[in-house]
N, C-alpha and C positions, 0 to 999 in steps of 0.2 A: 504493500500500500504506500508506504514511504516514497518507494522508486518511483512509482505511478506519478503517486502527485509534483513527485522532483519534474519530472519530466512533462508533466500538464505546465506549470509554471513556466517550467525554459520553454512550451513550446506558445506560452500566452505571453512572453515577455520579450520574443524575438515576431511574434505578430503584432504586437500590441509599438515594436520599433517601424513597421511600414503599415502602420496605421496612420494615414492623413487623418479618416475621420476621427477616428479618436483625439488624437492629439488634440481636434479642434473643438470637439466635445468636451474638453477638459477645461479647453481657455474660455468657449464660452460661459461655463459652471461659474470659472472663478471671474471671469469678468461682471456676470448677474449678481455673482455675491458679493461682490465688493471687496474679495480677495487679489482681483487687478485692476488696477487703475489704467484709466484711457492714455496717461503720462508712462505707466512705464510700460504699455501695449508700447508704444510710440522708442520708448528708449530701449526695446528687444529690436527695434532694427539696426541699433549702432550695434550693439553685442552678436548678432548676428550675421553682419558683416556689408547686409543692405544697405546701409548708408554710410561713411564714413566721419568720424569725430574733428579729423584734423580739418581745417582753415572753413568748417562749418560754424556761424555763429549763431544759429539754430539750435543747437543741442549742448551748451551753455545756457541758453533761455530754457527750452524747455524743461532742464533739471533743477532748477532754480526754481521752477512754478513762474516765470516770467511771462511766458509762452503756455498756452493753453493746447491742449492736444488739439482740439477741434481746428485753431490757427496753425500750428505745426504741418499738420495733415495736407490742410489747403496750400499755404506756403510750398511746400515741396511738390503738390499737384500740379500749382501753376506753373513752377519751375522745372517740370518732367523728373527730379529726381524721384520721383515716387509715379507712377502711371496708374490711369483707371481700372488698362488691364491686370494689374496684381492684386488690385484690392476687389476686382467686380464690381464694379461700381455701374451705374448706368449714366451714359455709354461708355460701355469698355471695348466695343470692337465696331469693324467697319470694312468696306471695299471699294475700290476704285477701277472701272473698266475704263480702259482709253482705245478709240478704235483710230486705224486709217477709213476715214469719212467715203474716202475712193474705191479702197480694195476689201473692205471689211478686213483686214488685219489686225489683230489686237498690237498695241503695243505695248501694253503694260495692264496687267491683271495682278490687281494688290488687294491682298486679304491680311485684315487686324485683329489684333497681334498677331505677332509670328514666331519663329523660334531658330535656335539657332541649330543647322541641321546636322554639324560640324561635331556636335554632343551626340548626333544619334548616328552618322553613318558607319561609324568604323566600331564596332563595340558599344551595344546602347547602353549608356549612362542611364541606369534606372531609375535613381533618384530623381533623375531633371526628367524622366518621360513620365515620371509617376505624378510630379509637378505640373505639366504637362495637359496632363490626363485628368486629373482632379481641379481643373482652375475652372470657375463660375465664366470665366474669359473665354472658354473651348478655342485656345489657339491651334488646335490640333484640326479644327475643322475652319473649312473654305468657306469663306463667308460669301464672295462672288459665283463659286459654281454651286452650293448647294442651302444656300439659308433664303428661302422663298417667304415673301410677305407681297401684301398687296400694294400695288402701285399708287392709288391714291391720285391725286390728280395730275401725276404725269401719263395718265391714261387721257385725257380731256384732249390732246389735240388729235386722239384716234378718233374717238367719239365727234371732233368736230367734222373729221375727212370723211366721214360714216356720215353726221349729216347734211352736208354737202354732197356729197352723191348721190345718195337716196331723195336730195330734192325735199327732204323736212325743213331746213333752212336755206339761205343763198346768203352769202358773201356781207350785206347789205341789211339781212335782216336783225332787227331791235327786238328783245323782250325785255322785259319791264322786271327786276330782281324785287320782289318785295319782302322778301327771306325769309318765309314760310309758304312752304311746298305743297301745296292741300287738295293737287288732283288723287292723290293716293290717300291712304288711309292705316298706318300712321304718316303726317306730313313729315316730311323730310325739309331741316333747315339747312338754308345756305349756313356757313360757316363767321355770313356776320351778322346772319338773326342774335338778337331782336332790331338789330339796322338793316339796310338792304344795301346792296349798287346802284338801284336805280337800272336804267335805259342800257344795255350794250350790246352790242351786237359779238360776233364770235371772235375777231382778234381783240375785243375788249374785254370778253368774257375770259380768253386764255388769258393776257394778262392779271386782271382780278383776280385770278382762278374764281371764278363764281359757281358754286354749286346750282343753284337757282337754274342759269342758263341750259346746263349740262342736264337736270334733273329734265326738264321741257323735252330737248333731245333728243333721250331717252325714252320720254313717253310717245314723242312724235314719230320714233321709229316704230315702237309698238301699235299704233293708233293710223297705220298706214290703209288698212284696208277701212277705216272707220269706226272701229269700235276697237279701243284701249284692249291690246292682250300683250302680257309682259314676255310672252314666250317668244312673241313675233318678232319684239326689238331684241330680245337675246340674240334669236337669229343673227340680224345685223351688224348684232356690235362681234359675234363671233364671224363674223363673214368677215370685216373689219381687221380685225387680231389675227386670221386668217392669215391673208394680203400681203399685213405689214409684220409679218412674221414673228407673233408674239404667241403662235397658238404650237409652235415647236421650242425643240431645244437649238439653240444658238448651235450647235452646229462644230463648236471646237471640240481641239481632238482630245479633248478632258471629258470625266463623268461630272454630270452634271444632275440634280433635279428636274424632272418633267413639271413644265408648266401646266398652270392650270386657267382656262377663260370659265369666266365667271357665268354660270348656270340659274343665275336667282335673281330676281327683281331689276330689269332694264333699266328703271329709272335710277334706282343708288348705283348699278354697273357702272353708268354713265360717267360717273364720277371718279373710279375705280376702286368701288369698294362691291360691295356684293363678294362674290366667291373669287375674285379676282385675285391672283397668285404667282407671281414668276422670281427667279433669282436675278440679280445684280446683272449676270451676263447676258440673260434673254432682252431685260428692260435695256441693255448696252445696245443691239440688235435691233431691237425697234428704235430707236432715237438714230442709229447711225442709218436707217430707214430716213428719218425723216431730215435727216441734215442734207443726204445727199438726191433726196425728193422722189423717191419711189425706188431705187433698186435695193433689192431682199437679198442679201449675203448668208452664207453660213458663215459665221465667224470662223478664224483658224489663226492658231499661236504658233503654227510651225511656217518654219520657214525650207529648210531642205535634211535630208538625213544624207552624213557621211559613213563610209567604213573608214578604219582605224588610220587609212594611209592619208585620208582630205578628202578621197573622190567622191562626189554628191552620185548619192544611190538611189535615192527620190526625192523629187521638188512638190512642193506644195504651193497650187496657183490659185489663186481667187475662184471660189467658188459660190456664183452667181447664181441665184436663185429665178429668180424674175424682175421684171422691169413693169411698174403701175406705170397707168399712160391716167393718171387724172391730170385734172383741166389748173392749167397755170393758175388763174386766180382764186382756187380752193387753194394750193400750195402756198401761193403768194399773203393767204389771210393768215394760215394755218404759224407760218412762219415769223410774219410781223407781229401774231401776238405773243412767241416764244421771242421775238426780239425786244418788245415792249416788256416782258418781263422782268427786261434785263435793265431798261433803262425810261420804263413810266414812274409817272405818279402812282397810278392804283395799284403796283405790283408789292408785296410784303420784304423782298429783299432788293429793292435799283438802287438802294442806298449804299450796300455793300459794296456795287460796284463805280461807285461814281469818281469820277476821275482818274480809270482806266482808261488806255490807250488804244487799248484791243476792243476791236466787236466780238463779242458773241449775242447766240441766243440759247435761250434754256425754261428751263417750267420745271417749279417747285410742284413736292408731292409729300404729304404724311398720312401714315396710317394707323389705326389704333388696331392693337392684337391683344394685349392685355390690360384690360382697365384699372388693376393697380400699377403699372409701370408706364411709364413715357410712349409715347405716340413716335412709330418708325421716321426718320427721317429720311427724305428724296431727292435727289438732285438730278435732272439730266440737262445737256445741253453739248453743242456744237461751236465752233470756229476755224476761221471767221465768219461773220454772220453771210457774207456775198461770194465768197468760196471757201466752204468750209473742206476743211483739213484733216480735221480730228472732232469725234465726238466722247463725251467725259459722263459718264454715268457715277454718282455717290450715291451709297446707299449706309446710311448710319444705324442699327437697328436699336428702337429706342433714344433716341439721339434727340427727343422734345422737339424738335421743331426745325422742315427743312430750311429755313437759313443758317443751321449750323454744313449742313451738306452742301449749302449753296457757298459760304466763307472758303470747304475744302476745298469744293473746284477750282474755286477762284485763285487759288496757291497753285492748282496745276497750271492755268491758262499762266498763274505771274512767270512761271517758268519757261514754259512752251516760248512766248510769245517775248521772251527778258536776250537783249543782245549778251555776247560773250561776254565781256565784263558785270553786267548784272548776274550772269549766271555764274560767275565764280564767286562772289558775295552772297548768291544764294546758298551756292554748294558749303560753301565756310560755316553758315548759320546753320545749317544742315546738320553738317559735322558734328560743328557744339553739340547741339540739340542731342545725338544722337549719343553723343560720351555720356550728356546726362543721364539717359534713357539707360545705355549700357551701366555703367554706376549704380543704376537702381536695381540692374539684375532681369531685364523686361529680355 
């Protein structure tokens, strides 16, 4: 019996050493009890080697009681020495698709956080996978090929190409935003009930993002034969997503998530919400649709494969889907209200970019997934707005509100678009940035 339990012990005491959740089950105990304080939760990261004592004058304050954890925390957040992906914080993660606007090429597919791959290729370091694997961050999963939310109103300029074609609106037409939605039953509010917009027509509507307008739409595509059926504008807006290539997988030569087009109520679809569901690189897919005004690509991140001597063994060329033949001035509306968005009065983020040098255009998008956490954040857009180049898809999930997604892009275009001396003062601040980030162990 002695043996036995010697050996239950060693074997609950060498479990109980790669036990994350444990561990953390403990510190929560003692932190509810008042056994750890949020000051010395805060002073386990000098002792643990995350942050550093020497030429910090940070952690002089904070062991003093000078410095309150809650400021400590924040302090080091603002300053990347500490990131939101190690503590899971909301937002702790994110993705960035950049396409060639011409070829459907991606040029850079970036999923946040990330890791360092150099710990797991040669002998995995189990500690750092097991870290890894356990982080509320899920660094270990793609956020661009496979974390699928709804689009939100970067669906709105399909919905408007939908209706302009189908002839439910033209170019020209005014509806009247009074921000309650009440041909349905429950009414659906524009997003600035109990205010409205007022009078806009669809490249005013794109800029406002107006739910109002969109909500109309939607019912107008259903409402085509004369009597309102939500199944009939489903039809459309899935004929729509069809088209512009949102009802497939983007087509790279990665595993991705199957998209989903939204099967439930025409008039919140319209919007893009209803069932409405794609990842970062489909939503990259349709915008680089619409940047470069109707040809459908399958996206592709390869360029050629060599054998071991250089000789390219197969090339990888643009593969073209289809070419939309709609009418210039559906395009021409569709486009000025993604370029107004960038740079009107009614749009939520032209502030952000004002006194930029560069054109683009783009259309903010948020979505709600779970009502106790933040609302997914959207960004897509194009440049430059008269020949575009590259199209820039951000998707923040949880990220409260896409003008944080819209501020990221905008770091992309300052680069793209920054002459070579600007771009070596980018790359510098860069740099920094990153020692800090490194330093924190991210």
């Amino acid at each position: 019996t002695e043996e036995v339990m010697k050996a239950l012990v060693s074997y609950l005491e060498n479990a109980m050493l790669e036990a994350d959740d444990f561990d953390t089950t403990v510190c929560e105990q003692k932190i509810n009890t008042g056994k750890l304080t949020g000051r010395e939760v805060c002073l386990l990261l000098y002792e643990q080697g995350v942050l550093k004592k020497k030429g910090d004058s940070d952690y002089n304050s904070l062991k003093s009681g000078a410095l309150n954890s809650y400021n400590f925390i924040y302090n080091k957040l603002k300053k990347l020495e500490i990131t939101p992906a190690q503590l899971g914080l909301d937002p702790c993660s994110g993705s960035i698709v950049i396409t060639d606007s011409k070829t459907g090429k991606i040029k850079a597919l970036v999923s946040y956080p990330g890791y360092d791959t150099n710990r797991l290729s040669s002998g995995t370091d189990s500690g750092y996978y097991r870290q890894l694997a356990t982080s509320s961050s899920t660094p270990l999963y793609n956020q661009a090929l496979y974390h699928k939310t709804a689009p939100g109103s970067t669906f709105k300029p399909l919905s408007a190409l939908a209706g302009l074609n189908e002839g439910v609106i033209t170019t020209s037409t005014s509806i009247d935003c009074t921000g309650l939605y009440d041909k349905i039953t429950p009414p659906a509010k524009c997003w600035k009930y109990p205010s409205s917009h007022g009078s806009l027509n669809v490249s005013g509507a794109i800029e406002a993002s107006c739910n109002y307008f969109f909500y109309e739409v939607g019912y107008r595509l259903g409402n085509k034969s004369g009597t309102y059926n939500s199944e009939e504008g489903l039809k459309y807006l899935k004929k729509y997503a069809t088209q512009l290539g949102l009802n497939k997988k983007s087509g790279v030569e990665l595993g991705e998530s199957a998209p989903q087009v939204s099967d439930e109520t025409s008039v919140r679809s319209a919007i893009g919400q209803g069932r409405n569901s794609f990842t970062p690189v489909q939503i990259s897919n349709y915008v680089t649709t619409l940047s470069n005004r109707g040809t459908v690509f399958d996206l592709s991140i390869l360029n050629k494969v060599t054998d071991t001597n250089g000789k390219t063994v197969k090339e990888y060329k643009v593969k073209k889907r289809r070419q939309l033949n709609y009418k210039k001035q559906y395009w021409d509306a569709v486009q000025s209200g993604m370029r107004r968005v960038i740079t009107g009065s009614n749009s939520s983020v032209s502030s952000l970019f004002q006194g930029v040098s560069y054109q683009i255009a783009g259309k903010t998008g948020t979505a709600q997934e779970d009502k106790s956490r933040p609302n997914h954040a959207l960004f897509i857009s194009y440049g430059p707005y008269t020949k575009p180049e590259i199209s820039v898809t951000t998707v923040i999930p949880y990220g409260y509100t896409s003008s944080n997604a819209a501020a990221t892009a905008k770091d992309v275009y300052k680069y793209y678009f920054a002459n070579e001396k600007e771009k070596t003062k980018l790359e510098k601040d860069k740099t920094a940035k990153e020692a800090g980030s490194q330093a924190a162990g991210d």
